[in-house]
N, C-alpha and C positions, 0 to 999 in steps of 0.2 A: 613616930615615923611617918604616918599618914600627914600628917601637918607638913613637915618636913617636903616629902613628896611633892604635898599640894601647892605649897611655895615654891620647890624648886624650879627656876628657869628652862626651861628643855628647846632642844632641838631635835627636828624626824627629818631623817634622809631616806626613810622606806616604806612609803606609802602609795599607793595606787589609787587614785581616787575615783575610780569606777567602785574601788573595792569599799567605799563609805556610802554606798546607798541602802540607807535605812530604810529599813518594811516601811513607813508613815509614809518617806517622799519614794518611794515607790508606787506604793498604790496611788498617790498623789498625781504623778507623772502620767502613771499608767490610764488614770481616768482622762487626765485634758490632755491626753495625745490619742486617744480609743484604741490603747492597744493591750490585747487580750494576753493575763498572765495566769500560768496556772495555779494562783492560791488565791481560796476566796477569803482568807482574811491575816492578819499580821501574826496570829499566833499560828496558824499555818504556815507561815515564811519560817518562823524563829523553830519550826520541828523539821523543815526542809537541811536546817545549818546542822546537821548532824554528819560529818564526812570523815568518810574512811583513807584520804587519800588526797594528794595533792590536784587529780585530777576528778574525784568527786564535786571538789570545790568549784574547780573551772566549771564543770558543766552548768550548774547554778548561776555562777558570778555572770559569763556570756548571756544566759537568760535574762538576767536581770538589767544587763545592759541594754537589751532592746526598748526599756520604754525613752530611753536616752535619744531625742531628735534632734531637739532645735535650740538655737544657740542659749535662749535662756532655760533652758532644760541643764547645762553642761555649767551655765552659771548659778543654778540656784545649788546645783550638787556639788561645788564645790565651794560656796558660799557659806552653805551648811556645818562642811568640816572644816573652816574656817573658825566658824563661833566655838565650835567643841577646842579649836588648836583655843582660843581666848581661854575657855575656862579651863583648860590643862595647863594652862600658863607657856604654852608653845611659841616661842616667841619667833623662830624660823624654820622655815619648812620646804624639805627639798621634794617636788613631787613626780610621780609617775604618773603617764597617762598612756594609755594602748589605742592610737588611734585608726589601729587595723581593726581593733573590735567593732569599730562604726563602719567607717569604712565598704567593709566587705557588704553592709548592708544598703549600703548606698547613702549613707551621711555626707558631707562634704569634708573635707578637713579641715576648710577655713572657719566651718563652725565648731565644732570642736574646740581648736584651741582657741578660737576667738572669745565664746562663752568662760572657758577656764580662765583665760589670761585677765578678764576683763574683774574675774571674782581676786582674783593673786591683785591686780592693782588698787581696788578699791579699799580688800586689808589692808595695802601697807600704811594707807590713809586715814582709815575710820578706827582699825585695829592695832596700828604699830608693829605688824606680823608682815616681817620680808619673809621673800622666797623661791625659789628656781623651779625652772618646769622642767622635766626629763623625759623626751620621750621614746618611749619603750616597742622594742621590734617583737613580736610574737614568734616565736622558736618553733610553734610546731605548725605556723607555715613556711613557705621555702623563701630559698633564698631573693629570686626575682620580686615576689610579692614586698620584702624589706629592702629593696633598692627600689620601688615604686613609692613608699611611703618615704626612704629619704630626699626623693626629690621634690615630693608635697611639702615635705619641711622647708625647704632649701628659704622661700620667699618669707618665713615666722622665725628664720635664725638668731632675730635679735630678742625673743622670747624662748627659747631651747638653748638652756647650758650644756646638757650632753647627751647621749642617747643610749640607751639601755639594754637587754634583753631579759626579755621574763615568758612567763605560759608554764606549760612541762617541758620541766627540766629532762626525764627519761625521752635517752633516744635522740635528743637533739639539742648533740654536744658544739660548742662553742665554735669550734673549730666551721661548721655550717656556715657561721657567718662569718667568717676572717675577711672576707672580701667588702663586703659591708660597711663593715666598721673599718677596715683602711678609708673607706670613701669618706665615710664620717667625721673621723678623725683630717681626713686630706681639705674639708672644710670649714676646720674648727671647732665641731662639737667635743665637748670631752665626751667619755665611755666607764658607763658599770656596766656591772652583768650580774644576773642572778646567777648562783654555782656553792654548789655543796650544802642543798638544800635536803633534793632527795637523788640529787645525781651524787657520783662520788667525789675524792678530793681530787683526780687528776683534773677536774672539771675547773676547778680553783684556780690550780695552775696553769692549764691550755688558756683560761680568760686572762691571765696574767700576761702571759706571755704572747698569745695570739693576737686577742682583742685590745689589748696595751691598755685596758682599765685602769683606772684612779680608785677605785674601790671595789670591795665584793657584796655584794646583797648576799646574805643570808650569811654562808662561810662554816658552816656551826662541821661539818666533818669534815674539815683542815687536819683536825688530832687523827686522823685516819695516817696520815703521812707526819711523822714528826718535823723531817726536812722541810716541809713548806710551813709550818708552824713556824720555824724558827728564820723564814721567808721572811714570814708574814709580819716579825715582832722586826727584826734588823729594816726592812723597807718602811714599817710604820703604815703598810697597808690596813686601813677601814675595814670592819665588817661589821655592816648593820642588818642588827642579830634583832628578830620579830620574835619574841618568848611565846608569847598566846600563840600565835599563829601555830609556832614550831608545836604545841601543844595540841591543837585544834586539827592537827594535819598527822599527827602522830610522829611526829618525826624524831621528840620525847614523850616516854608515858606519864611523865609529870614533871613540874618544876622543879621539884627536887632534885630531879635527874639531867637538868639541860647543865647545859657547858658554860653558860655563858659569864658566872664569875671565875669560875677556873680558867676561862680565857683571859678576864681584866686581869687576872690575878698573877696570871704569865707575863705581862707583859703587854699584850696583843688590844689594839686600839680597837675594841668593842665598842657597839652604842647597843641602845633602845631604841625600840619605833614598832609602830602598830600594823603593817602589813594593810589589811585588809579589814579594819575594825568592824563593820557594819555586819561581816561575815564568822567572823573572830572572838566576839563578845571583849572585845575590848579598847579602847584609844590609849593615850602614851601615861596619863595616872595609872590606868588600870596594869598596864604593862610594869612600871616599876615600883608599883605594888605587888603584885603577885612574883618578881624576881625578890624582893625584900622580903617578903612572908617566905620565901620556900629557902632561903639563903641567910646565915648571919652574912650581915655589913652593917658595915659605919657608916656615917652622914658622909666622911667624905670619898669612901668609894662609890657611893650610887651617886655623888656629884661627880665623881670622875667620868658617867657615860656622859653627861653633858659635854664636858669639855674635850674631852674625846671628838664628839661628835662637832663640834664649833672645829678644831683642827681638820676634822676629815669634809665640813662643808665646801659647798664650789663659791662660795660669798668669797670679797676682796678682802686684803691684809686688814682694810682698817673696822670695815665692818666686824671680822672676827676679834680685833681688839675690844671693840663696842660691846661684846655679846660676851669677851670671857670678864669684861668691869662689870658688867649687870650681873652673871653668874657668882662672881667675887663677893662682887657687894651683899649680894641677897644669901652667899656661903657664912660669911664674915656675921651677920646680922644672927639667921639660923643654931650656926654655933652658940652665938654668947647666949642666946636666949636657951640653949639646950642645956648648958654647962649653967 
């Protein structure tokens, strides 16, 4: 299964890639920009990643965003998790960037995404790894401060597929930004939302319904409400379901106990994807390994989060044709050698 795995083709539509700075390019950063972090060494960062709570996590992750400046700061950190998508065999990748984390600090915005955009072009080149940038409004600021960052976008449109919301989820329900996100959408961005992570499942459905979303981040207490369950499988609404994370954040006490093939198993268009690996202890091998070890399946239901996940991407008809013949082929091959 591990072979299996390592072969299979993947695709991640739930990653943040502030959330992939590794203690190495942290201290890294932290040195050629002289900016003071409280750990004096990596095995101190890896006892900080002990969190009780979806917002234990935040207060860390924002730290660690500070040694983040300058535009090649923004490209070598996402260059990084580029090479890791290469040996996870990731062949597309849809990403989150929070550019009010910078921001608020006084970054520019043109650097930000320019540094990112610049690392996504170069893969599609050097790596064969397409991908979409999505950028993500922070929930548990208000509403004026995300209609300031959608108009820093307005002039990088032709690099932002859609726009997002994520942060803590308690406390700052969807419904906060519906005005937002009509703007968003009134410009052409598409819309996910993080919902039903550790909010509950009305959350699901206010983003459904409010924020006119194309997909749900996270999703996992939809079974809270059967009705939207059965929403979720008749619309073919996405939910890219983070397992480590969900494990890491408590949200299940173990793999054994997350939802997430009893949702494939429903019906309901699940993926895989690594949230915030650098934080998580894990990228998208390590993800669908550990849902394989704590779950029986078959070779071709942990190939079905792939192709799940190829349906629920913002790529064009023929690209997703492109990506479900690689996934085919490399199924086709996998089998006969299994059998």
């Amino acid at each position: 299964m591990r072979d299996f795995i390592q072969a299979l083709p993947k695709i991640e539509l739930h990653l943040h890639i502030e959330g992939t700075l590794e203690p190495e390019l942290l201290f890294e950063l932290a040195r050629r920009n002289n900016v003071s972090i409280p750990f004096e060494s990596e095995a101190e960062v890896g006892e900080a990643y002990e969190f009780t709570d979806l917002q234990s996590f935040l207060d860390i992750y924002y730290q660690g965003a500070n040694v983040l400046i300058h535009e090649q700061d923004f490209f070598d950190l996402t260059w990084a998790y580029l090479l890791r998508c290469q040996q996870d065999n990731v062949v597309h990748t849809e990403i989150f960037f929070d550019p009010q984390t910078h921001t608020e600090r006084g970054i520019e915005f043109d650097t930000i995404i320019n540094g990112i955009h610049r690392a996504l072009a170069q893969a599609e080149v050097d790596l064969q790894i397409t991908s979409r940038l999505i950028m993500c409004f922070l929930r548990h600021l208000d509403e004026a401060a995300a209609f300031t960052t959608l108009e820093q976008a307005l002039p990088h449109r032709d690099k932002i597929i859609a726009v997002g919301l994520d942060s803590s989820e308690k406390g700052n329900p969807p419904e906060k930004f519906q005005r937002v996100f009509e703007g968003a959408l009134a410009e052409g961005f598409l819309t996910v939302a993080h919902a039903g992570e550790e909010g509950p499942a009305s959350y699901i459905s206010n983003s459904l319904s409010l924020l006119k979303v194309s997909r749900i981040d996270h999703g996992v207490r939809c079974v809270e409400d059967p009705a939207l369950v059965e929403r979720l499988i008749a619309d073919r609404v996405p939910l890219t379901v983070c397992p480590l994370s969900n494990i890491k954040l408590r949200v299940f006490d173990s793999m054994a106990q997350h939802n997430i093939v009893e949702l494939l198993r429903k019906g309901l268009c699940v993926t895989i994807n690594s949230d915030d690996p650098a934080y998580f202890g894990g990228y998208m091998n390590d993800n669908f390994l550990a849902v394989a070890a704590a779950h029986s399946m078959n070779p071709r239901e942990i190939a079905q989060f792939t192709f799940n996940a190829i349906e629920a991407s913002f790529t064009s008809t023929h690209e997703k044709q492109r990506l479900e013949a690689i996934v085919n082929d490399e199924l086709s091959l996998l089998l006969r050698q299994a059998d």
